[in-house]
C-alpha positions in Angstrom: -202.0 248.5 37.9 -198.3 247.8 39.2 -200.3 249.1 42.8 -202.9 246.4 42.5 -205.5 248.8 41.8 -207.3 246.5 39.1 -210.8 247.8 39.0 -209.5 251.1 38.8 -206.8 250.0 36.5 -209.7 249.0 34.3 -211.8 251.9 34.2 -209.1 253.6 32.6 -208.4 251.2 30.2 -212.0 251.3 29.4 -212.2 254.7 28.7 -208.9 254.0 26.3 -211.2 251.4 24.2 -214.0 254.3 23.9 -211.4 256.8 22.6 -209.7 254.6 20.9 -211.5 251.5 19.6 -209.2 250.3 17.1 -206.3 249.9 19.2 -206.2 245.9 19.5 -203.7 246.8 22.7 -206.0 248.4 25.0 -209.0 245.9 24.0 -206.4 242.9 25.0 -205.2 245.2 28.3 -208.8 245.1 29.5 -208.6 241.2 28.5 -206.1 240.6 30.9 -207.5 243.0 33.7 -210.8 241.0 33.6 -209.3 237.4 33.6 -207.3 239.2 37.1 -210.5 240.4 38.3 -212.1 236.7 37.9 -214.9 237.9 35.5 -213.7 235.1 33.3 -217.0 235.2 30.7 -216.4 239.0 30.3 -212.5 237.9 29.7 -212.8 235.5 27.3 -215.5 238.0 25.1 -212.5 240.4 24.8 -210.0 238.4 23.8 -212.0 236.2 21.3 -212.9 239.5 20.0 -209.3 240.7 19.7 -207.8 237.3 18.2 -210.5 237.4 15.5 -209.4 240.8 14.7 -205.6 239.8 14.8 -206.6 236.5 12.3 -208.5 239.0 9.7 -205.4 240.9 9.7 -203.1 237.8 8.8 -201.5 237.9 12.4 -201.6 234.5 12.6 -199.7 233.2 16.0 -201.0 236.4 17.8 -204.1 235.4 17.1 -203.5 231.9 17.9 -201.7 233.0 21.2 -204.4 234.7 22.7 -206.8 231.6 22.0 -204.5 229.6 24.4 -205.2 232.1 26.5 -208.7 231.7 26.3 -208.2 227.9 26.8 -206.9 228.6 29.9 -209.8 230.5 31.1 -211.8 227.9 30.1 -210.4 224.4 28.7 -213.8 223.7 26.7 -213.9 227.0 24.9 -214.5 226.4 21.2 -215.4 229.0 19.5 -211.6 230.8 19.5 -210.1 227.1 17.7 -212.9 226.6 14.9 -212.6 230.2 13.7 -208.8 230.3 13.3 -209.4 226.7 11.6 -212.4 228.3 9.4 -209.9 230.8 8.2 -206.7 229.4 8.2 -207.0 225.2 7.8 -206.7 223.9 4.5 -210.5 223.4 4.0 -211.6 227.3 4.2 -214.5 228.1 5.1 -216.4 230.3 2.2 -215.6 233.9 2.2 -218.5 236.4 3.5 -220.0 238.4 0.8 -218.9 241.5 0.4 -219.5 244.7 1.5 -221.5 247.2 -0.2 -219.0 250.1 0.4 -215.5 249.4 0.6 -214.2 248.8 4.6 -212.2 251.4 6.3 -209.0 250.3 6.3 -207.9 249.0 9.3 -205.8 250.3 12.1 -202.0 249.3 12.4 -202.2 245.8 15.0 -200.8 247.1 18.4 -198.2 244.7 19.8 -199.1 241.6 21.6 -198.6 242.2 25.3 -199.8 239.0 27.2 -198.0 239.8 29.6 -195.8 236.4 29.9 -198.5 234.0 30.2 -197.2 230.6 31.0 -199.7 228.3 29.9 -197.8 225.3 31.2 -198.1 226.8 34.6 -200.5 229.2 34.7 -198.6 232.2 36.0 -198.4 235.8 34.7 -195.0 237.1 34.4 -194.6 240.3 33.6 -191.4 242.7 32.5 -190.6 243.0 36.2 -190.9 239.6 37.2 -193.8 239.9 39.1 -196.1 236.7 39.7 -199.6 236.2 40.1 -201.4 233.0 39.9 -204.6 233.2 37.4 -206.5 231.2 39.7 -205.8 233.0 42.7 -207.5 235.8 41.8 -207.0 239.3 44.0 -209.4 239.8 46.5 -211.4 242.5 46.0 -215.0 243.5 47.5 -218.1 242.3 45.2 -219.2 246.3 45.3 -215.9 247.4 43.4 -216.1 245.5 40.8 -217.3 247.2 37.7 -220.0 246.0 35.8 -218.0 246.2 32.7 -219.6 246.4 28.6 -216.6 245.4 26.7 -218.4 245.7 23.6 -217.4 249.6 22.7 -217.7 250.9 19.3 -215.0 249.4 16.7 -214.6 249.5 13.4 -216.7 245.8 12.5 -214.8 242.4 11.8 -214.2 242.1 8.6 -215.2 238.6 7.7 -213.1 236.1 5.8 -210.8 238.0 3.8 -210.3 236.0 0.5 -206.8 236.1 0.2 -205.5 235.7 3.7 -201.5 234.3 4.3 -200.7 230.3 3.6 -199.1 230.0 6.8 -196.5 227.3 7.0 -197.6 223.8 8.5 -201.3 225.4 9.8 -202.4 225.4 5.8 -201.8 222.3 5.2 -203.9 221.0 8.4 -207.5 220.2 7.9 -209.7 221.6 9.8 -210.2 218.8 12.4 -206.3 218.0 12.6 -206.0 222.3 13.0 -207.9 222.3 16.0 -206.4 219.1 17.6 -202.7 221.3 17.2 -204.1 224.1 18.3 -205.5 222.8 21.5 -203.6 220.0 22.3 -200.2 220.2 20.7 -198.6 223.3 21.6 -198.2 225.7 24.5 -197.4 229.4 24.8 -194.3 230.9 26.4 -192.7 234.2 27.4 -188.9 235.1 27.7 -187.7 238.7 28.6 -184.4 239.7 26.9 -180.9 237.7 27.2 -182.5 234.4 28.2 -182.1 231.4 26.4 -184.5 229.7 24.5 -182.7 226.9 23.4 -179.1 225.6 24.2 -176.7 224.4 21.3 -175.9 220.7 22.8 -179.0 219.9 24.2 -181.2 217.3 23.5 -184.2 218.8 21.4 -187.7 218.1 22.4 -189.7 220.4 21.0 -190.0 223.2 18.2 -190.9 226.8 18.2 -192.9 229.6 16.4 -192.5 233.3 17.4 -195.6 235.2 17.8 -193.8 238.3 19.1 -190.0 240.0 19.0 -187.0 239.0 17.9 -184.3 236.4 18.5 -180.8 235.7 18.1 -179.2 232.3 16.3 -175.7 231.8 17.9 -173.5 228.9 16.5 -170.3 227.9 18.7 -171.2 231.4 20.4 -171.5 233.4 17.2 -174.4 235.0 16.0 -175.1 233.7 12.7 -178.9 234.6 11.8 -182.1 236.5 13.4 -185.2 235.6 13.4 -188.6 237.7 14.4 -192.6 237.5 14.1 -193.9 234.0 12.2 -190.7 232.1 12.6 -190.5 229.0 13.1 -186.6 227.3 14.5 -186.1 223.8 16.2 -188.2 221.7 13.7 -184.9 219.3 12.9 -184.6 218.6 16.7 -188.4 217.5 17.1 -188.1 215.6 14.1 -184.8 214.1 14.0 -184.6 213.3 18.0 -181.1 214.9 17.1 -179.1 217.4 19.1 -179.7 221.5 19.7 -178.1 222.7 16.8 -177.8 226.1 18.0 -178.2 228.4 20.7 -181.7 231.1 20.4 -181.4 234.0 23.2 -184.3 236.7 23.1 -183.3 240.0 22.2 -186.0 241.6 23.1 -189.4 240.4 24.8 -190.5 237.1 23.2 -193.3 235.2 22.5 -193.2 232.0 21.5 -195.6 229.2 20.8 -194.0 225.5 21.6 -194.8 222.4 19.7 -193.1 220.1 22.4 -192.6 216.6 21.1 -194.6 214.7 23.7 -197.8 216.8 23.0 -197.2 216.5 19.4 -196.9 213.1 19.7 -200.1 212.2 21.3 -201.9 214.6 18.4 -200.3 212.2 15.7 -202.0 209.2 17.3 -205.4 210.2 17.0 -204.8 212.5 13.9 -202.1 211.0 11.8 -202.7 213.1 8.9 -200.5 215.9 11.6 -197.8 213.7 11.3 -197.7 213.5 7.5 -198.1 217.6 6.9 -195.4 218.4 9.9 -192.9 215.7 8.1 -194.0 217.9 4.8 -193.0 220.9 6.4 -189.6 219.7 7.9 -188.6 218.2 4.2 -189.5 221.1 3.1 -187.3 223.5 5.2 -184.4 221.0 4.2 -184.8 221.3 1.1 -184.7 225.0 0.8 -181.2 224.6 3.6 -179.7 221.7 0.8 -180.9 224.2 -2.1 -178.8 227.1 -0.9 -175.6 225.1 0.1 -175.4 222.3 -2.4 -174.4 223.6 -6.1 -174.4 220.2 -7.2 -178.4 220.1 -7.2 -178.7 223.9 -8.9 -179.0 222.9 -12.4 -182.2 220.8 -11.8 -185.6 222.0 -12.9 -187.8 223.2 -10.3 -190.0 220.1 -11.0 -186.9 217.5 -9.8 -186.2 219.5 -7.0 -189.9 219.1 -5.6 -189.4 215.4 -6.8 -186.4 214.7 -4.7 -187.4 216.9 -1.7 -189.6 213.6 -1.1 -186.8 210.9 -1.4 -184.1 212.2 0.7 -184.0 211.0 3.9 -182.8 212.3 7.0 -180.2 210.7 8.7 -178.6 211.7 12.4 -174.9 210.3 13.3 -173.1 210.3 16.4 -169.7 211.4 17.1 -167.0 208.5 16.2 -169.7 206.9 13.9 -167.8 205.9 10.3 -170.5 207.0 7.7 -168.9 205.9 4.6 -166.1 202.7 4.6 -162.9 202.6 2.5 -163.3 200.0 0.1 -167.2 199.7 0.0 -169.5 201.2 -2.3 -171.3 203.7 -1.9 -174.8 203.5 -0.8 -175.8 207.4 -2.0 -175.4 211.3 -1.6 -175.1 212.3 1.3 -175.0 216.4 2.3 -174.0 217.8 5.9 -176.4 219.7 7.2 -174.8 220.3 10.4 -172.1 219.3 11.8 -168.6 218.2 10.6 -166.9 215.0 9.7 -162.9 214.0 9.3 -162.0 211.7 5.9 -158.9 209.4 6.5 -158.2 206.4 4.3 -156.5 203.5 6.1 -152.6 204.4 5.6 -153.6 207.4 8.2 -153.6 209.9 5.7 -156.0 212.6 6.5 -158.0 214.7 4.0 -159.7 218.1 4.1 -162.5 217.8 6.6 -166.1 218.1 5.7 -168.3 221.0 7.0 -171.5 222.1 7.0 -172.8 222.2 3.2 -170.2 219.9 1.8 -171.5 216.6 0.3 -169.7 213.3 -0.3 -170.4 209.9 -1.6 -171.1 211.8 -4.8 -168.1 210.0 -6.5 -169.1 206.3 -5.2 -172.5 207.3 -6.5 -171.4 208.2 -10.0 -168.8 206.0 -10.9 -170.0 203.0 -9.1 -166.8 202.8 -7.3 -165.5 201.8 -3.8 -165.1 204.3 -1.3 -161.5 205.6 -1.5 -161.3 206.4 2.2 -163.5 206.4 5.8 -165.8 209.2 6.6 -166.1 209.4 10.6 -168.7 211.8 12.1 -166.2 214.3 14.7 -169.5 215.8 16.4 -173.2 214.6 15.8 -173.8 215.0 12.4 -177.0 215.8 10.2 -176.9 214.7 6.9 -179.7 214.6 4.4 -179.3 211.2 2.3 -180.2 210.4 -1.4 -180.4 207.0 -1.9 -178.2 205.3 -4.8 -180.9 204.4 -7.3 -182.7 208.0 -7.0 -179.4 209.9 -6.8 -178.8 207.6 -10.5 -182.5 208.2 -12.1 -183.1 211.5 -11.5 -179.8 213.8 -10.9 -176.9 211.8 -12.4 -178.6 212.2 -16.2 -178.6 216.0 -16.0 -175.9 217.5 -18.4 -174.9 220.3 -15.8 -174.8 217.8 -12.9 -172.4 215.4 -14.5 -170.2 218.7 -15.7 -170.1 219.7 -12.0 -169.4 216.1 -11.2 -166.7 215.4 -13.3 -164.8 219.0 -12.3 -165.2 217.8 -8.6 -163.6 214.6 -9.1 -160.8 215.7 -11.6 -160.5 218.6 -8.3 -160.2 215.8 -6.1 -157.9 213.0 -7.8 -155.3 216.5 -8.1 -155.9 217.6 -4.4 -155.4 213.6 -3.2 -151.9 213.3 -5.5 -150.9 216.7 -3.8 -150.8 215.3 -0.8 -149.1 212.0 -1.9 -146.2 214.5 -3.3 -145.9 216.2 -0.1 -146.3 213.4 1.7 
């Protein structure tokens, strides 16, 4: 293959499919071989085959992956889209019956290898770098081609399973909104290890789901998290129009499918329903962040907590912008999702700054008070924001919550006469 021997290439990796029929690695290797060949109609038969194999098995973006491949094979293909929406969209279509024997159980998934296929720019890319444009297919004399059968023996598709994985954002898609995602809105990309996927600092424009390997999260140059296979990261920048938050590097050969914003935003204008389940999703995610870094909303029922995860509002400051003002009431809670912001009050006299996690306006909030100093975002800040009346009606009555609320201000009023003493 590296020697541009493709037909012979693919008579070898023919003979693997015949040996070896359940290996979903060498049916998508003779996928790729044929779209290089030009024998697009015999391409796009194996990988449809392949991706309806990876969505019965609950790989969800591999199988979604290689139908953007087949899309750009052939831009009207349809067949690849409606069954991934059949099975995965939030109107499912019935299960098949089932089978009078119980199936074979199926052969571990081999790992996507699509060889770094840039949809955006139609090049293959693979681990060394090399670069072939699909449409400028290798010349090759019409006689060497093989007159390939794809079709070898496999084990059969399985049908619908009944219980197949809620995927995140996809399930809650109908089926019509599914397929305008899945065609229009995203795009697939490949990045060999150490490269950057994002950059903390830059202006977001898009999110991500991983459909293969791993990544790194790096914060100020730390790493801080990894993520691998049906991860989703940058959701807050498409959303919020705020700032990279963090750096993701590959760590090993990546996958990724892109949601970038323009494409996304074109899909909510003729299928505004998108709009309303990917604004689910990102509330969602924010609430499980705020859940595990806010002990002040811990003691609610499961019920509130759903309740509120649709009243907080997201809310994006610049560096230098005051959030809260000394001697004003306070308009709600507000908790730093990223970010950090310095407390003064207007003698000069600084406080303990407040980082990622922290809430304030709590106090304001409770006691109906003024502001006892300024708030000032000291890098773009992310704050989720409850407003005053819902912050009063549904966590202020909660026994727990004004406990924790009354220890946080008796913690404060010492902390704020500390520093008058030493001052």
């Amino acid at each position: 293959m590296a020697k541009g021997k493709l037909s012979a290439s693919l008579e070898q990796w023919l003979r693997i499919v015949k040996a070896a029929p359940a290996d979903l690695g060498a049916r998508q290797k003779v996928g790729d071989l044929l779209a290089r060949l030009g024998k697009k109609s015999e391409a796009i038969a194996a990988y449809l085959d392949v991706s309806k194999r990876y969505a019965e098995g609950g790989q969800f973006f591999k199988a979604i992956a290689l139908c953007k491949v087949i899309l750009t094979l052939d831009a009207e293909h349809k067949a690849a889209h409606q069954y991934l929406a059949d099975l995965y969209s939030k109107a499912r279509a019935p299960s098949a019956p089932a089978a009078a024997t119980p199936a074979a159980k199926p052969a571990p998934m081999a790992p996507l290898e699509l060889q770094g296929l840039d949809t955006r720019a139609g090049r293959w890319i693979d681990d060394s770098d090399f670069v072939e444009s699909v449409e400028a297919v290798e010349e090759v004399e019409p006689e060497l081609l093989l007159e390939v059968e794809v079709e070898a023996p496999a084990p059969p598709l399985m049908g619908a399973p009944a219980a197949l994985p809620v995927i995140p954002l996809f399930s809650q898609l109908s089926r019509d909104e599914f397929i305008a995602v899945l065609k229009a809105g995203m795009e697939v990309r490949s990045f060999s290890p150490g490269l950057e996927i994002v950059k903390e600092g830059d202006v977001g424009n898009g999110m991500f789901a991983i459909v293969q390997g791993q990544v790194a999260v790096l914060h100020e140059g730390r790493k801080v998290a990894q993520m691998g296979e049906g991860d989703f990261f940058g959701e807050m920048a498409l959303m919020s129009n705020s700032r990279r938050l963090a750096t993701v590097t590959a760590e090993s050969h990546v996958v990724v499918l892109e949601f970038p914003r323009a494409a996304m935003e074109k899909v909510f204008q003729s299928h505004p329903g998108v709009a309303a389940a990917l604004d689910a999703f990102y509330r969602e995610r924010l609430l499980a962040n705020l859940l595990r870094c806010s002990p002040l909303l811990e003691p609610l029922s499961d019920d509130q907590k759903v309740e509120l995860s649709g009243r907080f509002e997201v809310k994006t400051f610049e560096m230098g912008h005051v959030i809260m003002v000394q001697g004003q009431p306070g308009d709600g809670l507000y908790l730093i999702i990223r970010g950090r912001c310095g407390v003064m009050d207007r003698s000069g006299k600084r406080y303990p700054a407040l980082q990622e996690g922290d809430a304030f306006g709590e106090i304001s909030a409770a006691t109906g008070h003024a502001a006892t100093a300024n708030v000032r975002a000291e890098s773009q800040v992310v704050t989720l924001k409850l407003p005053l009346d819902v912050f009063r009606a549904i966590v202020l009555p909660h026994p727990k919550v004004r406990e924790l609320l009354k220890g946080l201000i008796d913690e404060r009023i010492a902390r704020t006469r500390s520093m008058d003493l030493r001052i």
